[in-house]
Each structure stands twice: as C-alpha cells, then as structure tokens.
C-alpha positions as a LaTeX table, in Angstrom:
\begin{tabular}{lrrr}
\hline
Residue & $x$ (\AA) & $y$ (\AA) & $z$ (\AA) \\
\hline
Unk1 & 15.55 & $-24.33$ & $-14.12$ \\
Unk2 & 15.20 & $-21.18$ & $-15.94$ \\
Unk3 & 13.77 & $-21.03$ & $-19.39$ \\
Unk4 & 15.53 & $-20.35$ & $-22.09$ \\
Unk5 & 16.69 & $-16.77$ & $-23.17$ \\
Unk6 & 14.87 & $-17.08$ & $-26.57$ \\
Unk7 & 10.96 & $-17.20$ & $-24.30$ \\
Unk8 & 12.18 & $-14.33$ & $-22.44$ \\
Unk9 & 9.68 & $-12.18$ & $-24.33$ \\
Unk10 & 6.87 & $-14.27$ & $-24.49$ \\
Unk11 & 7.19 & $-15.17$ & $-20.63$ \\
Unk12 & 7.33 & $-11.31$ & $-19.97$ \\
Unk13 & 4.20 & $-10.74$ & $-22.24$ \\
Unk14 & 2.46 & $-13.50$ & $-20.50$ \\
Unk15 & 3.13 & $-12.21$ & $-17.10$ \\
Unk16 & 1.91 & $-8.63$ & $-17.85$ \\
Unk17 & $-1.19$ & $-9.90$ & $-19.89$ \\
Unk18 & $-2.12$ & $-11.51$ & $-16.18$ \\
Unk19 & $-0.96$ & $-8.35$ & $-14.12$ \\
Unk20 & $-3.03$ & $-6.13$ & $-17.06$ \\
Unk21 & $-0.34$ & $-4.37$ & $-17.81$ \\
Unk22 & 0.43 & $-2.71$ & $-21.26$ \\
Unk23 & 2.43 & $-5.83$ & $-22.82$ \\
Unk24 & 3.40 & $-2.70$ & $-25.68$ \\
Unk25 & 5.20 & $-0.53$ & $-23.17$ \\
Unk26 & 8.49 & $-0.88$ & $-22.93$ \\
Unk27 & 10.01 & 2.05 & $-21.70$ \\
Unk28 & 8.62 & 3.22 & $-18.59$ \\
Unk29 & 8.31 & 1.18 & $-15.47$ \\
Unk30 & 5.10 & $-0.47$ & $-14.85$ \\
Unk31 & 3.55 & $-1.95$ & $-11.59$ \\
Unk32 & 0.50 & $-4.56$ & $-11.54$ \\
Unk33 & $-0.53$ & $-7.13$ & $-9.57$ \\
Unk34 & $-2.01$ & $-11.54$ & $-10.68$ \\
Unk35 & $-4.54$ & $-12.61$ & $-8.08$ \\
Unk36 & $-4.31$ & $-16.65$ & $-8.10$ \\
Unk37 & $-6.20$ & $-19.26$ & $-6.39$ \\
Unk38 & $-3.98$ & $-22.70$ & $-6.19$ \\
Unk39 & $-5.19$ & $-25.22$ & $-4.06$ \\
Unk40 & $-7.50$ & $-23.45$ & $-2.13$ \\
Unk41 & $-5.18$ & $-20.79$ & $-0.94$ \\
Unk42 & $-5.11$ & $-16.97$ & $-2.51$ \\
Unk43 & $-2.23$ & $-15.77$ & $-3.20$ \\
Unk44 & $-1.26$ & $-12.33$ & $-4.43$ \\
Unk45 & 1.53 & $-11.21$ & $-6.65$ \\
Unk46 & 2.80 & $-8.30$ & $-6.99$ \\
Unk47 & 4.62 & $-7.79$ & $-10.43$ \\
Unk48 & 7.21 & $-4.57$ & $-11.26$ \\
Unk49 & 8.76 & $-4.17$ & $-14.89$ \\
Unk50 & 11.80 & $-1.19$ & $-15.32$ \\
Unk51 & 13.37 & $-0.92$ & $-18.72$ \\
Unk52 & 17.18 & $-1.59$ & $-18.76$ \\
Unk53 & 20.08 & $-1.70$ & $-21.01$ \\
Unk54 & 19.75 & $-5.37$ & $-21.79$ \\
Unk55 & 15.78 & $-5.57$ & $-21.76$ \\
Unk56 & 12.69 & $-5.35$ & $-19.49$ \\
Unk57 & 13.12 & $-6.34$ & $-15.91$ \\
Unk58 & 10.30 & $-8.29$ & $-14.34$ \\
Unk59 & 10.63 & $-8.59$ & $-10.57$ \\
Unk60 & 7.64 & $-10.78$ & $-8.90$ \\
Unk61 & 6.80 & $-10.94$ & $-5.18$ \\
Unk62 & 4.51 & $-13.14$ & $-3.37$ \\
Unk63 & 1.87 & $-11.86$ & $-0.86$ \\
Unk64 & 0.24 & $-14.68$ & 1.16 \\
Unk65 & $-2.84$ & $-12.54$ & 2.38 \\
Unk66 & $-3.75$ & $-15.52$ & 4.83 \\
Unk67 & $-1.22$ & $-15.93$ & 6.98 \\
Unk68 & $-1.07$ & $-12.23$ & 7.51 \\
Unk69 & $-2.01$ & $-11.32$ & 11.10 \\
Unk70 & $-2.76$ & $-8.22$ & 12.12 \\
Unk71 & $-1.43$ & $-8.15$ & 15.44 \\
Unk72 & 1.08 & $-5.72$ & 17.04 \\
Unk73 & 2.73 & $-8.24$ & 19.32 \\
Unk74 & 3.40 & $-10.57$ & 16.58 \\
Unk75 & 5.24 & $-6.85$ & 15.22 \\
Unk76 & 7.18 & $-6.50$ & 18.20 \\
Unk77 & 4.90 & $-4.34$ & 20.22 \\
Unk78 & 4.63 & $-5.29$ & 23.53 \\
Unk79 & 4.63 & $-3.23$ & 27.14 \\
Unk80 & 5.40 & 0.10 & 27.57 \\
Unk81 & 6.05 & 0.39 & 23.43 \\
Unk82 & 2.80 & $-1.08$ & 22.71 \\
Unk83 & 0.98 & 1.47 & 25.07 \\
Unk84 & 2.79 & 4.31 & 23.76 \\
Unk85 & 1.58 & 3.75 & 20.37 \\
Unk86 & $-2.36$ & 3.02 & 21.09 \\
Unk87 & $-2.51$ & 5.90 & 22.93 \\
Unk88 & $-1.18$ & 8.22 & 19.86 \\
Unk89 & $-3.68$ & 5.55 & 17.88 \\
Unk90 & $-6.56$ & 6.45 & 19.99 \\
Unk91 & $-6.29$ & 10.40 & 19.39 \\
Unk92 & $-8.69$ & 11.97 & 17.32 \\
Unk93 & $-6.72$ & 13.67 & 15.26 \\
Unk94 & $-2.64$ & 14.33 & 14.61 \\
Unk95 & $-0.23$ & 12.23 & 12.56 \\
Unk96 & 1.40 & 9.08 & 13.06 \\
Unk97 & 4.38 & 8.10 & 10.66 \\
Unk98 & 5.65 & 4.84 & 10.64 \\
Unk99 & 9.28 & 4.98 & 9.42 \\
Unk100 & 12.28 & 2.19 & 8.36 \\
Unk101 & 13.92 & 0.59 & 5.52 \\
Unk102 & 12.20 & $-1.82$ & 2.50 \\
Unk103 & 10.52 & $-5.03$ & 4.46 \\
Unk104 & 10.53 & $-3.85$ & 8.29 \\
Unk105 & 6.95 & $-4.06$ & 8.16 \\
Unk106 & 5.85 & $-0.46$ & 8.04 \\
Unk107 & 2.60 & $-1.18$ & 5.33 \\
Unk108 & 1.89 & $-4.09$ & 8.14 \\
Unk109 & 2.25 & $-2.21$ & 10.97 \\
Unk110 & $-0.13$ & 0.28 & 9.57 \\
Unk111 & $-2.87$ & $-2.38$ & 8.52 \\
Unk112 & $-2.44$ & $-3.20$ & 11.73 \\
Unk113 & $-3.50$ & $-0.01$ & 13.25 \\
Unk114 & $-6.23$ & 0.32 & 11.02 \\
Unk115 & $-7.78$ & $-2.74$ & 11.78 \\
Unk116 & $-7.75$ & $-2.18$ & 15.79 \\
Unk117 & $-9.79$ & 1.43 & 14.61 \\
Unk118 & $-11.89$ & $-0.11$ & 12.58 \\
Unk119 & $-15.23$ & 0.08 & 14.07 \\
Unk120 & $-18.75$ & 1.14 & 12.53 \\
Unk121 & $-18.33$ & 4.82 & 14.54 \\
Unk122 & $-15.33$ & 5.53 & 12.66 \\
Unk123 & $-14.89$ & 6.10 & 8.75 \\
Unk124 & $-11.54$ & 5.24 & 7.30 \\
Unk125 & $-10.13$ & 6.22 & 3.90 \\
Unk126 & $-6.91$ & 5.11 & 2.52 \\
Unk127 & $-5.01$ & 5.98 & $-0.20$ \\
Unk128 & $-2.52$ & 3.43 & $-1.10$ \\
Unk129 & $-0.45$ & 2.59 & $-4.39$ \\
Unk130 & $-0.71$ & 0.00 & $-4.22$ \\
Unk131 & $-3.74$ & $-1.31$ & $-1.86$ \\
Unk132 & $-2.07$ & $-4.07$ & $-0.11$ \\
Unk133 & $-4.64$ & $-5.93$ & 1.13 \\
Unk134 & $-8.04$ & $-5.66$ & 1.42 \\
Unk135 & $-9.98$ & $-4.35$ & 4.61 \\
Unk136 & $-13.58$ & $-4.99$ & 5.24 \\
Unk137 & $-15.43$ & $-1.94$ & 5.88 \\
Unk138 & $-12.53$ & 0.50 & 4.76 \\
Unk139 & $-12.89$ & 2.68 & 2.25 \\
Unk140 & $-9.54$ & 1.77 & 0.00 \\
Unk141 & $-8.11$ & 4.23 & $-3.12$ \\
Unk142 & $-5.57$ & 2.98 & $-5.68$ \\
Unk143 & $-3.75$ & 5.62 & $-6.69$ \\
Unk144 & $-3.64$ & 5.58 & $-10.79$ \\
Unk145 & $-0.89$ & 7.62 & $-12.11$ \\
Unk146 & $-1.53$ & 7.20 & $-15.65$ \\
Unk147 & $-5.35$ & 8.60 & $-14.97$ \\
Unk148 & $-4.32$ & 11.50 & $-13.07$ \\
Unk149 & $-5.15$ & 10.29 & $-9.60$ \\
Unk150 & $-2.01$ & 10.48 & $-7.98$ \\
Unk151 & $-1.56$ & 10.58 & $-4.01$ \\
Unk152 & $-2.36$ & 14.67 & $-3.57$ \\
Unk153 & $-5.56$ & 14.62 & $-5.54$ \\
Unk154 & $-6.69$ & 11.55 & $-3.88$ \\
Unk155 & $-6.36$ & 13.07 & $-0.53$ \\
Unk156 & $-8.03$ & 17.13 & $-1.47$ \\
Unk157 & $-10.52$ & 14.54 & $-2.52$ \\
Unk158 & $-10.47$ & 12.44 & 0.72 \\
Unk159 & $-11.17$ & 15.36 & 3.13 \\
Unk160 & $-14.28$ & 16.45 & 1.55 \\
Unk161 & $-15.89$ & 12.74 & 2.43 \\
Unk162 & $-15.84$ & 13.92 & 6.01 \\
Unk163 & $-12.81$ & 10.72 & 7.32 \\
Unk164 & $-12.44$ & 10.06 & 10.66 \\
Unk165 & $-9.20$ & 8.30 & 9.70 \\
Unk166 & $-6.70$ & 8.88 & 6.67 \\
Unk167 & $-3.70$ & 6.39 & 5.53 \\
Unk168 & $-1.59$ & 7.26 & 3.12 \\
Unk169 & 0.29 & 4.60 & 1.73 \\
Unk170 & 3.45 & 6.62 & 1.56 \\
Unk171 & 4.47 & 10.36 & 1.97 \\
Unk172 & 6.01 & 10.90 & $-1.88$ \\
Unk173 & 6.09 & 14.50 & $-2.39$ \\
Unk174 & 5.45 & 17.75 & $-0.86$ \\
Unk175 & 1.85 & 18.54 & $-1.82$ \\
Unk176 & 1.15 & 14.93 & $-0.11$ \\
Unk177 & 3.02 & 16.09 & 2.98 \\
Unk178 & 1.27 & 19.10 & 2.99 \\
Unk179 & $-2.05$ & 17.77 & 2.22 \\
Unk180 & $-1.14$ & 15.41 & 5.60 \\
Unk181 & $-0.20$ & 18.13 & 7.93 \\
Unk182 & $-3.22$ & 20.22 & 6.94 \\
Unk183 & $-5.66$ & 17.37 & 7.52 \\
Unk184 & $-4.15$ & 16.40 & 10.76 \\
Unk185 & $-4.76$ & 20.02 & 11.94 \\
Unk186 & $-8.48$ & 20.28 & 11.18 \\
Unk187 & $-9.84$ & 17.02 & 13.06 \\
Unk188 & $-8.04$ & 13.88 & 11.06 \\
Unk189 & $-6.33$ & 11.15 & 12.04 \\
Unk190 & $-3.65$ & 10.53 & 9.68 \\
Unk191 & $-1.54$ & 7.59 & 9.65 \\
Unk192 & 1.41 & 6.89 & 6.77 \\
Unk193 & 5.06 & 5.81 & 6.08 \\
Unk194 & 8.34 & 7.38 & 5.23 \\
Unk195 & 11.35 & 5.31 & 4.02 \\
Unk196 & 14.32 & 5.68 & 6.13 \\
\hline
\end{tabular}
C-alpha cells in the first residue's frame, strides 16, 4: 500500500538524504545511489529524481550485485558469435561499441568483457556515470557533473595514465566520441555503448 499523499515530501527527503543527494534541489534532475545490507545480502539502489508539473519524481531501481555473472554465454554468446567478439576483445587497440535499447544488457555485456581482460599485464580505466559495479583491480571514474568532471575531461585525463584498456560508460557527446576515436588510434583499447 502506498503512503499517503501528505508524506510524499518527507518520503522523498528521506530517500535523497540516503542517496546524498541535495534534499533542497528541486529543479534539476538528480541521480544517486543507497547501498543496503539486509539479511546478509548487498543490494544496490539506484535512485533518479526529475522535476515535473505535479512535483519531484523519484524512480528507484534495484541492483542485486550478487547474482550478477559475468559470463557471455549466460548473455547469449555462444559459437561462432562468441568467437567473433573475443577476437575483436583480444586486439590491442580499436573500438568496440556495444549497442541496443534500455535493459538489453549492454553495461553487462561490457563488465563482462572487462572482466575476461582483466589480468595484472593489463591496466584498465573506466569512466562510467554511474560506476555500476565494482571491479577488483580496475581503475573505476564516476563522472561528477556538478564538479566539472564530465565524460571528455575524464578521458584527456585517462590517456595520460598510460591504459591498456578504456570503457566509457556511454558515448554522450561529440568531444567523448572524439576523445574515443583518437585513443583507439594511438594504441587503446576502447570499449563503450550507444543507445539504439
């Protein structure tokens, strides 16, 4: 059962309080995220706020980060696909964009990739907004907006720390594109998404 109308305000202060959001900002979208611990099992949720007409819009979603598996048959690799791709994985350098709609598992699919290069010989950077989940000996950024470190001065700061591998969380603008391309041409791996 919902709650009543009249705690609307007090449930949506709450809520950004425990994603550290600004509870005073009202007007501009705001994205955090309320790590939780219940019965053992960590969850992670991700929390979104937009302005509207009517009042601010708080939209939660649940991340389960242990029954994740990074595996590209459980994906829907397998055969001739799932050669394809870890051959283009294994290069040394070029780009590889994982592209479809909201949910098909493009932000998996690259966690996925990154954790089969993962070894101590190679040194991955990621720039994500935000990080999804959290990979042991990977060097993560979370973009911060509101700080000036958005997605293209991440990555001009990225190259000069001499990656092996680069994700970028998504491809947003054309200075990020750009940024891409040119990396992928001097030596980089570069992995990343594009809606479709």
């Amino acid at each position: 059962e919902a709650p009543p109308s009249s705690s609307s305000a007090a449930v949506i202060s709450r809520v950004k309080i425990m994603a550290r959001l600004d509870i005073a900002e009202r007007r501009l979208p705001q994205d955090g995220r309320i790590m939780l611990r219940i019965q053992g099992k960590e969850l992670d949720l991700r929390v979104s706020t937009v302005p509207t007409s009517f009042g601010e819009s708080v939209v939660m979603r649940l991340l389960d980060r242990q029954t994740i598996n990074f595996d590209f048959p459980s994906l829907g690799f397998d055969g001739e696909r799932l050669d394809e791709f870890l051959d283009v994985l294994e290069r040394p350098h070029g780009i590889l964009l994982v592209t479809g709609p909201t949910g098909s598992g493009k932000t998996t699919t690259l966690y996925t990739a990154l954790s089969r290069l993962n070894t101590a010989e190679r040194k991955i950077i990621t720039v994500e907004d935000p990080v999804e989940y959290q990979l042991e000996g990977i060097n993560q950024i979370q973009v911060k907006p509101s700080i000036g470190l958005d997605f293209a001065g991440a990555l001009r700061s990225i190259v000069r720390q001499d990656p092996d591998v680069i994700m970028i969380g998504e491809m947003r603008d054309l200075e990020t594109c750009r940024i891409a391309i040119q990396s992928s041409l001097t030596g980089h791996l570069v992995l990343s998404t594009l809606h479709t």
